[in-house]
C-alpha positions in Angstrom: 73.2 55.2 -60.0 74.2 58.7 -60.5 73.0 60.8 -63.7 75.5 59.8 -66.7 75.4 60.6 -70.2 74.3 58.3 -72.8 77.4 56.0 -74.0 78.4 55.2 -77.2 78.0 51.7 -77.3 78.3 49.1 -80.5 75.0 48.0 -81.4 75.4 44.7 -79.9 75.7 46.1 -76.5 72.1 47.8 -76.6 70.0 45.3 -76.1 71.4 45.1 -72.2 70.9 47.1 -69.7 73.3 49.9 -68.5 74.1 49.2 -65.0 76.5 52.0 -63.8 79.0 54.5 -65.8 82.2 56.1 -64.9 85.1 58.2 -66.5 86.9 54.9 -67.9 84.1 52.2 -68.8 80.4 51.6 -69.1 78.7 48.8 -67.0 76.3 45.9 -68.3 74.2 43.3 -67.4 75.4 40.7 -69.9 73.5 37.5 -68.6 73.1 35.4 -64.6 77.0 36.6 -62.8 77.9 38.6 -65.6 78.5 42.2 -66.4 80.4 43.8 -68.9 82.4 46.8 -68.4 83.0 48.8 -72.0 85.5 51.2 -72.6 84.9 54.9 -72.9 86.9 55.4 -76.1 89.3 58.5 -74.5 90.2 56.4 -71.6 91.9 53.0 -73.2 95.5 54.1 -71.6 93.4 53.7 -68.3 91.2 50.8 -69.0 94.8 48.8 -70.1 95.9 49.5 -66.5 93.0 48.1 -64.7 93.1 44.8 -67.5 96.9 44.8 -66.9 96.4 44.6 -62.9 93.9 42.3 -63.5 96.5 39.8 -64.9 99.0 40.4 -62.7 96.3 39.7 -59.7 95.6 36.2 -61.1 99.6 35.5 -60.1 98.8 36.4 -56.5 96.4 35.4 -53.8 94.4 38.2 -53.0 91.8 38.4 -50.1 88.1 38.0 -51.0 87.5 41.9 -50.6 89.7 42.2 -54.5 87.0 42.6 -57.2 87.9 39.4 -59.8 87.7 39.1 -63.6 86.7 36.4 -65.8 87.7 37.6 -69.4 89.9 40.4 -70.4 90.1 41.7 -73.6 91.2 45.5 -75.2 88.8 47.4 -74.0 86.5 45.3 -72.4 86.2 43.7 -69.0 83.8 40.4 -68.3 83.4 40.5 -64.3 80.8 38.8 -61.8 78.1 40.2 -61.5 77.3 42.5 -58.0 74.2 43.2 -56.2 75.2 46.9 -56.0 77.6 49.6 -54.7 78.6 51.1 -51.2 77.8 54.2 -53.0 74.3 53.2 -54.4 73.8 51.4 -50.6 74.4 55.4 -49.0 72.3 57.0 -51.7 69.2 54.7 -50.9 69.5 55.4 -46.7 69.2 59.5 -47.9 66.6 61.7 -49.1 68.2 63.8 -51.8 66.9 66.4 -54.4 67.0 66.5 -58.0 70.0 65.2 -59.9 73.4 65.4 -57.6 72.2 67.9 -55.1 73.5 67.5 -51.8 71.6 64.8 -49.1 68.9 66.6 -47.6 68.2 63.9 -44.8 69.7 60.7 -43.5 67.2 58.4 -42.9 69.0 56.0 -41.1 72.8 54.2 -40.7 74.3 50.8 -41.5 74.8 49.0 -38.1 77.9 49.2 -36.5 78.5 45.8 -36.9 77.9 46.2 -40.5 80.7 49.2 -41.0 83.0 47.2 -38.9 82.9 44.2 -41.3 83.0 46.4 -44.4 86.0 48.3 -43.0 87.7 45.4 -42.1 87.5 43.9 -45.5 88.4 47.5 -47.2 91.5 47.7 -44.7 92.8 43.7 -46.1 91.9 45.0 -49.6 94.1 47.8 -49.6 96.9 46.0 -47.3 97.0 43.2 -49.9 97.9 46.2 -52.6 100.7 47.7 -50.3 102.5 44.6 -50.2 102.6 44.5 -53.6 103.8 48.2 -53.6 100.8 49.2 -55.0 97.7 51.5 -54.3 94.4 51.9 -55.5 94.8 55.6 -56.0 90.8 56.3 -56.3 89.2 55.0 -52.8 85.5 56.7 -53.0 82.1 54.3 -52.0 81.2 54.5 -56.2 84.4 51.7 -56.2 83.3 49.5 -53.8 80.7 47.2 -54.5 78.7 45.0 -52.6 77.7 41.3 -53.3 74.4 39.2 -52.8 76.1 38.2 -48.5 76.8 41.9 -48.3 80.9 41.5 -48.7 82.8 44.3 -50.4 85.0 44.3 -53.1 87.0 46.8 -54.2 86.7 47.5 -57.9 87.8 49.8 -60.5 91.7 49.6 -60.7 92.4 51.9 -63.2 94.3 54.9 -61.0 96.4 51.9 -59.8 100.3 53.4 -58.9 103.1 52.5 -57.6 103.7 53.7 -53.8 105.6 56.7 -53.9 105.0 57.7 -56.8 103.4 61.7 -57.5 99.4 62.0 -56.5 97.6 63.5 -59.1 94.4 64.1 -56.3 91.3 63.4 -56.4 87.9 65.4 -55.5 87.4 66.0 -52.2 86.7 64.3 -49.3 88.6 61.4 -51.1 91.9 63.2 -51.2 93.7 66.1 -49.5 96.2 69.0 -50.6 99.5 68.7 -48.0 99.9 71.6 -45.6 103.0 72.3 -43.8 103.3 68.6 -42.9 103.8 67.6 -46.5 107.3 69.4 -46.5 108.3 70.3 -50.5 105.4 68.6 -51.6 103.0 71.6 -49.7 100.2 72.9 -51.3 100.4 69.8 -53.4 98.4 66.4 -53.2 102.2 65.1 -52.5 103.4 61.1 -53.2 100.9 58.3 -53.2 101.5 56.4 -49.1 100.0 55.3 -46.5 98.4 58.4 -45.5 96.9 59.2 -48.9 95.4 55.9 -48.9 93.7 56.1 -45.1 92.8 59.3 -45.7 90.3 58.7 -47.9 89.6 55.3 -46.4 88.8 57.8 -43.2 86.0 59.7 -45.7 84.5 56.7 -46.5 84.0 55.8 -42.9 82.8 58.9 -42.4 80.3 58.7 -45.0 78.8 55.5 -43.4 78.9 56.4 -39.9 77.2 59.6 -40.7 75.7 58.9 -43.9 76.6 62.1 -45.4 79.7 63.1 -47.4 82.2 64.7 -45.4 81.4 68.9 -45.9 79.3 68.2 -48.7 77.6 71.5 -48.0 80.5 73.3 -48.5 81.9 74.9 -51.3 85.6 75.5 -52.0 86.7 76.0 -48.3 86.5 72.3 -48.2 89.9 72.3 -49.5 91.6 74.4 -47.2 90.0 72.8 -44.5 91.6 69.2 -45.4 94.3 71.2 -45.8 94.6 72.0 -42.5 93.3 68.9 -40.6 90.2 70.4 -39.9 87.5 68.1 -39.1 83.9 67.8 -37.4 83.1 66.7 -33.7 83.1 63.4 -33.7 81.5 61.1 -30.8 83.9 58.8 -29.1 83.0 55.4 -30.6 85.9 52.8 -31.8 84.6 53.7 -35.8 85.2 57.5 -35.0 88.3 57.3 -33.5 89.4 55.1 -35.8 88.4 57.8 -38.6 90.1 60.8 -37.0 93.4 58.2 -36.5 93.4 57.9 -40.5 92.8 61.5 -41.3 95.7 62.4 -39.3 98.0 59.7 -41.1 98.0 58.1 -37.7 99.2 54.3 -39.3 102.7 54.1 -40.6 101.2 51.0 -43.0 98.3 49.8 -44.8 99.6 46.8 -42.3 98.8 48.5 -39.2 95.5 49.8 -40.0 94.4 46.3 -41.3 95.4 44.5 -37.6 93.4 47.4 -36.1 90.4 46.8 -37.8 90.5 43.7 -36.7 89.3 44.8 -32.6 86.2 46.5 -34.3 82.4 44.9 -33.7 81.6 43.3 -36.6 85.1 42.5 -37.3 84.3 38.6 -37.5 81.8 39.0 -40.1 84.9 39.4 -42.8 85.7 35.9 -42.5 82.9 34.7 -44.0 83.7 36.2 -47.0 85.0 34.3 -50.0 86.2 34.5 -53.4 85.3 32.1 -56.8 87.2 29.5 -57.0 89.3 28.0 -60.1 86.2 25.7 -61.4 83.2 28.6 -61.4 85.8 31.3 -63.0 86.7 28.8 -65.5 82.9 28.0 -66.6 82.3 31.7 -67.0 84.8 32.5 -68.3 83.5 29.7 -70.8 80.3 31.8 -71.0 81.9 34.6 -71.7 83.2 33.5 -74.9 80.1 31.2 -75.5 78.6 35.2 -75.8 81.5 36.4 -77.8 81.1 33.8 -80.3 77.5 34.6 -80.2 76.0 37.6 -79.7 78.7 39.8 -79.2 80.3 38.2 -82.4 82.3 40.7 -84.0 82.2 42.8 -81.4 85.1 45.7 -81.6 86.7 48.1 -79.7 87.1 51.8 -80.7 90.4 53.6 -79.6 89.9 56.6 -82.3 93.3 55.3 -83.4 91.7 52.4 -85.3 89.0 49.9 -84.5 90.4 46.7 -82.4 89.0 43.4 -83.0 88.1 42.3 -79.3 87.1 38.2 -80.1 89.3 36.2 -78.3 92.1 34.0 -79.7 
């Protein structure tokens, strides 16, 4: 895990351990398959997005490479437990320095048979949300965890939006401003579409192949370099070209990129990923509110706008 600040957590929360932290919630180890993700109090607007898409999930068959949830609440999130993230599984195949310095040496790669089933899941992941019109709107490793059989799922929906929609960005290499090809929307991170969405899938295959961050050396020339579809030699392997193909918005559809994953080594592995079904959600979620009820009783929420009782109904 990255360096975070120390949350602000109710006191019934402290006793656990603190398992990852981002801009919208704090992540806990609540008990066997459970962890808790807690609100950071500025960011309920987002939090409500990624609860709301949440429900709206449970309507719809995802594939097994969508992140599930047990027990939704305001401002709190019961989830299964995961045995880590891509971005953690990066981290621990560098040397780095102190704090977030830059990777000083790649000790070694996933196999390519490895990548090839983890982007082959990420590619039906983010499919699955453009058929519903949807994108995930923050594709970076730190969102894309890893179970005990080494399956992805994609996580952290909060930045979900509507396709088409206007891009806020995102740090690079995750996200690009348009250059001439982006038309009116130029100098711009333009609308949310296919391209925004393989783009950063592209980074993220990147950082595996390589197991660096895509001109993490650099300093602000990064961004004109995106800009302008600049991009390092690559060796002519199937991962590689697939990679350059994304950058350059080379897929008109989530679709298309998801049947071309399919020819990559390691492709097969996907299938043998699965997702819980009806009975094991339903007895945690059962745990979860055996630990509301106990103790996390009286558990609330903070929104600065007034506290919100969180127990379920």
């Amino acid at each position: 895990m990255r360096d975070h600040h120390v949350p602000q957590l109710p006191a019934c929360l402290t006793a656990y351990n603190l398992i990852s932290g981002g801009s919208t919630g704090w992540v806990l180890r609540l008990a066997d398959g459970i962890a808790l993700k807690y609100c950071v109090r500025e960011r309920f607007k987002k939090f409500r997005t990624e609860n709301e898409f949440y429900d709206t999930s449970l309507q719809q068959t995802p594939p097994p490479s969508i992140m599930q949830s047990f027990l939704r609440l305001p401002g709190i999130n019961f989830m299964p437990l995961m045995a880590s993230s891509l971005e953690e599984r990066i981290c621990s195949n560098q040397t780095r320095g102190d704090g977030n310095s830059p990777c000083v040496k790649v000790k070694c790669t996933e196999p390519a048979t490895t990548i090839g089933q983890w982007a082959t899941e990420l590619a039906r992941a983010i499919a699955w949300l453009e058929s519903l019109g949807l994108v995930h709107g923050d594709l970076r490793p730190a969102n894309i965890l890893l179970d005990r059989d080494d399956h992805i799922k994609l996580a952290d929906f909060d930045s979900v939006a509507t396709m088409g929609s206007m891009n806020p960005g995102n740090c690079a290499p995750w996200a690009r401003l348009r250059g001439c090809d982006g038309g009116e929307q130029a100098g711009s991170f333009g609308l949310y579409d296919a391209w925004s969405e393989q783009f950063a899938f592209a980074s993220i295959l990147y950082n595996l192949t390589t197991g660096t961050e895509l001109y993490e050396e650099k300093g602000p020339e990064v961004l004109d370099l995106l800009r302008d579809l600049i991009f390092p030699e690559l060796e002519e392997t199937p991962l590689n070209l697939l990679t350059l193909r994304c950058w350059k918005g080379g897929f008109a559809t989530l679709a298309d990129l998801a049947m071309e994953t399919k020819r990559l080594e390691g492709a097969e592995g996907a299938e043998s990923g699965t997702r819980f079904d009806d009975g094991y959600m339903n007895k945690m979620k059962a745990q979860c509110q055996k630990l509301l009820d106990g103790k996390l009783a009286g558990i609330q929420f903070d929104d600065s706008s007034g506290r919100v009782d969180v127990r379920a109904s």
